[in-house]
DOMAR-836723 format. One record per residue: y, z, x of N, C-alpha, C, O in turn; residue number from 0. Coordinates in Angstrom, 1 decimal. Layout:
# residues N
> Y_Z_X_Y_Z_X_Y_Z_X_Y_Z_X_NUM
...
//
This chain:
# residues 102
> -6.6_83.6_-14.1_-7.3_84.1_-13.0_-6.6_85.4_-12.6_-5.5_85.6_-12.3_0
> -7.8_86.4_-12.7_-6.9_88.0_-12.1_-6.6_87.5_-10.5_-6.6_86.5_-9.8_1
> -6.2_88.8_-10.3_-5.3_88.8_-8.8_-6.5_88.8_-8.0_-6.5_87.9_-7.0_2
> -7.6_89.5_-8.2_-8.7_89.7_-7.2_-8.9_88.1_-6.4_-8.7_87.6_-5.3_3
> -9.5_87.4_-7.8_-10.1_86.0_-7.7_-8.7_85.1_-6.6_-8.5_84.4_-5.5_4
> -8.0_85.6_-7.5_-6.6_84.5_-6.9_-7.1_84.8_-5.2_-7.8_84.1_-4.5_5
> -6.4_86.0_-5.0_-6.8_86.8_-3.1_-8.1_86.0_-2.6_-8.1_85.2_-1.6_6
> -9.0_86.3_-3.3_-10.7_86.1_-2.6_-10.4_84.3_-2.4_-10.6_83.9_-1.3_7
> -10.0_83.6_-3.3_-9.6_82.6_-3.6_-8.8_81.9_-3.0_-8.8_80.7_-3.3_8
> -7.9_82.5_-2.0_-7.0_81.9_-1.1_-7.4_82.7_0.4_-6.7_82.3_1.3_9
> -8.1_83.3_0.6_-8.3_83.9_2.1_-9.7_82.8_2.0_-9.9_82.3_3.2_10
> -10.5_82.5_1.2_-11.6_81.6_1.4_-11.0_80.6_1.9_-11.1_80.3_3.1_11
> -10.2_79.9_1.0_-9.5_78.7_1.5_-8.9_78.4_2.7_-8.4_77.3_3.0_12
> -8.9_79.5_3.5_-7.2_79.7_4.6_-9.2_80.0_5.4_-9.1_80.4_6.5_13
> -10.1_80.0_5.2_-11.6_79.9_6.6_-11.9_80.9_6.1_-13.2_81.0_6.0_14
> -11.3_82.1_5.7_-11.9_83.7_6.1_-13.5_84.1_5.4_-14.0_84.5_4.4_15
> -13.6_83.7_6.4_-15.7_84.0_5.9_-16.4_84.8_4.6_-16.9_84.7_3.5_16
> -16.0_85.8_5.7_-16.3_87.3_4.7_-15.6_86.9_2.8_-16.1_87.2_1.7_17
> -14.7_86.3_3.0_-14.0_85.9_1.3_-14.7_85.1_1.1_-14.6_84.7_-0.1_18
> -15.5_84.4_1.7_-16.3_82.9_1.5_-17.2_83.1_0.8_-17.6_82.3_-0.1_19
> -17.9_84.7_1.6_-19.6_85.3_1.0_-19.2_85.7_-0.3_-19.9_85.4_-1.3_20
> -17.7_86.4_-0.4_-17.5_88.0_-1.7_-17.2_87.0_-2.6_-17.5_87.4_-3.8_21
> -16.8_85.8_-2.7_-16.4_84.7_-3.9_-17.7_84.0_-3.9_-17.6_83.6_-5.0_22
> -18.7_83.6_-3.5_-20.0_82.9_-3.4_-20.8_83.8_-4.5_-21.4_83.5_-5.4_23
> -20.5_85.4_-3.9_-21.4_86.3_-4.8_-21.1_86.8_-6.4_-21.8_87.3_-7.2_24
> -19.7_86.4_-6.4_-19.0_86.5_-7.7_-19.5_84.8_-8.6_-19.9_84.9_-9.8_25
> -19.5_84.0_-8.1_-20.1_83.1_-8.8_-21.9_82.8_-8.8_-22.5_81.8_-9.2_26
> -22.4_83.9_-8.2_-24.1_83.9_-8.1_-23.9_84.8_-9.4_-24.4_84.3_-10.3_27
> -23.4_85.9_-9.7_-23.3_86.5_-10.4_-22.6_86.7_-11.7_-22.9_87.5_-12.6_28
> -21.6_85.9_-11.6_-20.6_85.8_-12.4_-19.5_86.7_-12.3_-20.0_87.6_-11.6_29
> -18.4_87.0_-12.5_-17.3_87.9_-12.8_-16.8_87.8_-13.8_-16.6_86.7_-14.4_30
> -16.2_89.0_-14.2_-15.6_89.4_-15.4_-15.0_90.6_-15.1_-15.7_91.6_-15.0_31
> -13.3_90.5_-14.8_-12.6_91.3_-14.7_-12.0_92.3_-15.8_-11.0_93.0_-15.5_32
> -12.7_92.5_-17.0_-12.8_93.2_-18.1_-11.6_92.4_-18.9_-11.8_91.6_-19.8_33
> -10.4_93.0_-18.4_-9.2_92.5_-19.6_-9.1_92.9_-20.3_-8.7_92.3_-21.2_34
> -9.7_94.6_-20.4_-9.6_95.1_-21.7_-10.0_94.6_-23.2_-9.9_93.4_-23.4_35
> -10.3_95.3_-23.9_-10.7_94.9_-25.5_-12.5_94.4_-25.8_-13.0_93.8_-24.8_36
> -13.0_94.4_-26.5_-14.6_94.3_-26.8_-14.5_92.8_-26.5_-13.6_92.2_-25.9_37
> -16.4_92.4_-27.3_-16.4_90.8_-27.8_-16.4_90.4_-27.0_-16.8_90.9_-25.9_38
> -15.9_89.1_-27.3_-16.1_87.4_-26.3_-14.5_87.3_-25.4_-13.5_88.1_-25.3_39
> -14.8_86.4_-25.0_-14.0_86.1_-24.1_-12.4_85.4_-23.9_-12.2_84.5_-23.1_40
> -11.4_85.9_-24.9_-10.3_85.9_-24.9_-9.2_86.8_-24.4_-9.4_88.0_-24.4_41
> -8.3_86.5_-24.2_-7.4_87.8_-23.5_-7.8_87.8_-21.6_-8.6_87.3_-20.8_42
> -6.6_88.7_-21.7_-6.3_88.7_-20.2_-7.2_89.0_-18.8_-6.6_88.7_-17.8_43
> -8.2_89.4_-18.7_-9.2_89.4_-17.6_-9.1_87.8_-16.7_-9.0_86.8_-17.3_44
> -9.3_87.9_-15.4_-9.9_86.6_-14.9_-11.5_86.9_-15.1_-12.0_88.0_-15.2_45
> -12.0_85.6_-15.2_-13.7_85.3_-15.4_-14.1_84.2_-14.1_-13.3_83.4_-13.6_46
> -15.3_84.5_-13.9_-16.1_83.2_-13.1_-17.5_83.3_-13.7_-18.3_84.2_-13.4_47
> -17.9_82.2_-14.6_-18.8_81.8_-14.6_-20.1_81.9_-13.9_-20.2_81.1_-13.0_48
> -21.1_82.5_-14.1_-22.4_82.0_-13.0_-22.7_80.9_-12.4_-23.5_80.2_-13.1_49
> -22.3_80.4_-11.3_-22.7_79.1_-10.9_-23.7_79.7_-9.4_-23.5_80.6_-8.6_50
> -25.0_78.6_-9.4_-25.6_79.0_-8.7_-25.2_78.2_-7.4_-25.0_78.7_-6.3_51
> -25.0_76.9_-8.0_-25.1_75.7_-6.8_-23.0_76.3_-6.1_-22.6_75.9_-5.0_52
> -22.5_76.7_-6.6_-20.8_76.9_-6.2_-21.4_78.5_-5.0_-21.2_78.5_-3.8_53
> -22.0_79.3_-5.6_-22.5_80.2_-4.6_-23.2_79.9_-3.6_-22.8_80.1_-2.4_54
> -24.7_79.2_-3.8_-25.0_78.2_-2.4_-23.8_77.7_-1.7_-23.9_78.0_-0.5_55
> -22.8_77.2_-1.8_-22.4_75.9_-1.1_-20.9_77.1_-0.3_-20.2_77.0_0.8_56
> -20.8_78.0_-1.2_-19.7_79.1_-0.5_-20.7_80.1_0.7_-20.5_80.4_1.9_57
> -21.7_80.4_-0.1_-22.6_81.3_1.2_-22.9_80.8_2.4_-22.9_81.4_3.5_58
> -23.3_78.7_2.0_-23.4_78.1_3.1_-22.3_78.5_4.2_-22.4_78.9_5.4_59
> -21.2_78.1_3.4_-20.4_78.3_4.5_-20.1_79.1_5.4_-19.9_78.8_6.6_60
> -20.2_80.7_4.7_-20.0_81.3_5.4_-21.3_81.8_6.3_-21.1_82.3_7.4_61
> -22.4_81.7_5.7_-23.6_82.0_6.8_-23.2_81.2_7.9_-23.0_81.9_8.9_62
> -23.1_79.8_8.1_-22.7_79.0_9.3_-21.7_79.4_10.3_-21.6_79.0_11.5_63
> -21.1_80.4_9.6_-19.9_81.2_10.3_-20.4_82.7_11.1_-19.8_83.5_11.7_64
> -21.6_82.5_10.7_-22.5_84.1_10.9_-22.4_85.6_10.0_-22.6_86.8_10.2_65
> -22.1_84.9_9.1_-21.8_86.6_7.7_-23.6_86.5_7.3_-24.1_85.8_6.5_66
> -24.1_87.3_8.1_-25.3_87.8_7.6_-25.7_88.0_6.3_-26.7_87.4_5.9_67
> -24.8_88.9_5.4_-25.2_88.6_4.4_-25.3_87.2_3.2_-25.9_86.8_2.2_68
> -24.7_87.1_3.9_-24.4_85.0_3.1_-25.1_84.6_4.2_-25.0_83.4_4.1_69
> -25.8_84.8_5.1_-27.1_83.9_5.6_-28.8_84.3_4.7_-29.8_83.7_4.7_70
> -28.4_86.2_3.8_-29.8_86.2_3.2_-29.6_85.9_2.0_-30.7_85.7_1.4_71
> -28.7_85.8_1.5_-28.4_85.0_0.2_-28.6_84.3_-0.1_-29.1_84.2_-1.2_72
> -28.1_82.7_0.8_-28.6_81.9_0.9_-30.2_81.6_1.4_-30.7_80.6_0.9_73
> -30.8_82.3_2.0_-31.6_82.2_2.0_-32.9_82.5_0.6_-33.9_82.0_0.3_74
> -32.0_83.5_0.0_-33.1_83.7_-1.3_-32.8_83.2_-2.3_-33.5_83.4_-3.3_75
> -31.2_81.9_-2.2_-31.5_81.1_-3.3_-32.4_80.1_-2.8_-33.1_79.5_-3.6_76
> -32.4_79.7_-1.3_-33.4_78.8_-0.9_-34.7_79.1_-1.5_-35.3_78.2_-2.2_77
> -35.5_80.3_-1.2_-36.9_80.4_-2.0_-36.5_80.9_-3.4_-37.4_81.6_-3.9_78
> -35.6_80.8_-4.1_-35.9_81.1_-5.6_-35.6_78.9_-6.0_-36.0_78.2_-6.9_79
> -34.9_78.8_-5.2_-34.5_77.4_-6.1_-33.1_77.3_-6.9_-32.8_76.5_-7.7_80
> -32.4_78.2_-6.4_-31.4_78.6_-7.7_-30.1_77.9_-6.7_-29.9_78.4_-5.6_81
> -29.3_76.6_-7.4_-28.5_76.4_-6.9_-28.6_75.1_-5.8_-27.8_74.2_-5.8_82
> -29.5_75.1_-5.0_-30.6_74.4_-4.4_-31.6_73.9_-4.2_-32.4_74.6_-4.8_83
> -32.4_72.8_-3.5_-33.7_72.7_-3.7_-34.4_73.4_-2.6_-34.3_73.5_-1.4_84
> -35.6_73.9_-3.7_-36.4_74.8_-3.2_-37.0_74.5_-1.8_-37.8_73.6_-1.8_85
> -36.8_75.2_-0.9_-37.1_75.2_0.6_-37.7_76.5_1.2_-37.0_77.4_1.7_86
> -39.0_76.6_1.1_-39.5_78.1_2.1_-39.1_77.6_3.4_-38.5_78.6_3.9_87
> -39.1_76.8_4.2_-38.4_76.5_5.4_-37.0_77.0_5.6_-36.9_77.7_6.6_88
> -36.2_76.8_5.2_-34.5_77.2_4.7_-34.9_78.3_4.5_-35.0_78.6_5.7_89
> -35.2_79.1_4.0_-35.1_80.2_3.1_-35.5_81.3_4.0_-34.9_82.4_4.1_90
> -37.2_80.7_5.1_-37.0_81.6_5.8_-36.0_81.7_7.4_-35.6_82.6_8.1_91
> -35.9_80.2_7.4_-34.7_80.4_8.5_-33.5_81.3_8.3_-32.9_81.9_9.2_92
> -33.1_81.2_7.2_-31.5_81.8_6.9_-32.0_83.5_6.5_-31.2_84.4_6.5_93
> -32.9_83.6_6.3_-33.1_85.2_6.2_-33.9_86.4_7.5_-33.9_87.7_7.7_94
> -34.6_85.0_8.3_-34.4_85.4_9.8_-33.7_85.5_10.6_-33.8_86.4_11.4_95
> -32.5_84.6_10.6_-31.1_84.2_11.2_-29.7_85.5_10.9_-28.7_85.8_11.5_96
> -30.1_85.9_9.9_-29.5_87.3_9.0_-30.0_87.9_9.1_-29.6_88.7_8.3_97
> -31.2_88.7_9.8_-31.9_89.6_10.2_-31.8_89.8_11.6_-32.2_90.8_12.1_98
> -31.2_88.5_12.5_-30.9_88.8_14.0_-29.6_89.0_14.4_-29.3_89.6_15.5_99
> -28.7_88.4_13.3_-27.4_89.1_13.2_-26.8_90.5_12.9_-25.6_90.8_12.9_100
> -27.8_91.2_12.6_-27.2_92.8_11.9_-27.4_93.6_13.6_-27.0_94.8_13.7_101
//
């Protein structure tokens, strides 16, 4: 694991919200800290995986904490399905709820 992940990775753990959303969106998306050199995936970079449902359950948290943006996040894996089950109810509460917080 690079340094970034390690940091994001222990300020999530220790509450800090905001680390809660930026590591939720790293696993909505995946990360790949390069590590230099072409190809597949050997050598020194940290990686994370795309996990949908590890992103839900990290945005959860932090939307509950009021990080707007991890309240629309979650919200659009609620109407996409991705990670969770599909809820236009959820989906649009958490993207209303993130639209009264900005």
């Amino acid at each position: 694991m690079d340094k970034v992940l390690e940091l994001l990775s222990a300020a999530a753990s220790q509450g800090w919200a905001p680390a809660r959303f930026t590591l939720g969106a790293a696993h909505e998306h995946g990360y790949n800290s390069g590590g230099g050199g072409g190809g597949g995936g050997g050598g020194g970079g940290g990686a994370l995986e795309a996990s949908a449902a590890a992103a839900a359950e990290l945005h959860a948290e932090a939307a509950k904490e009021g990080v707007a943006n991890a309240q629309f996040h979650l919200g659009v894996l609620y109407a996409t399905g991705r990670g969770v089950q599909q809820s236009d109810k959820e989906a649009v509460h958490w993207c209303v709820t993130a639209g009264g917080e900005r």
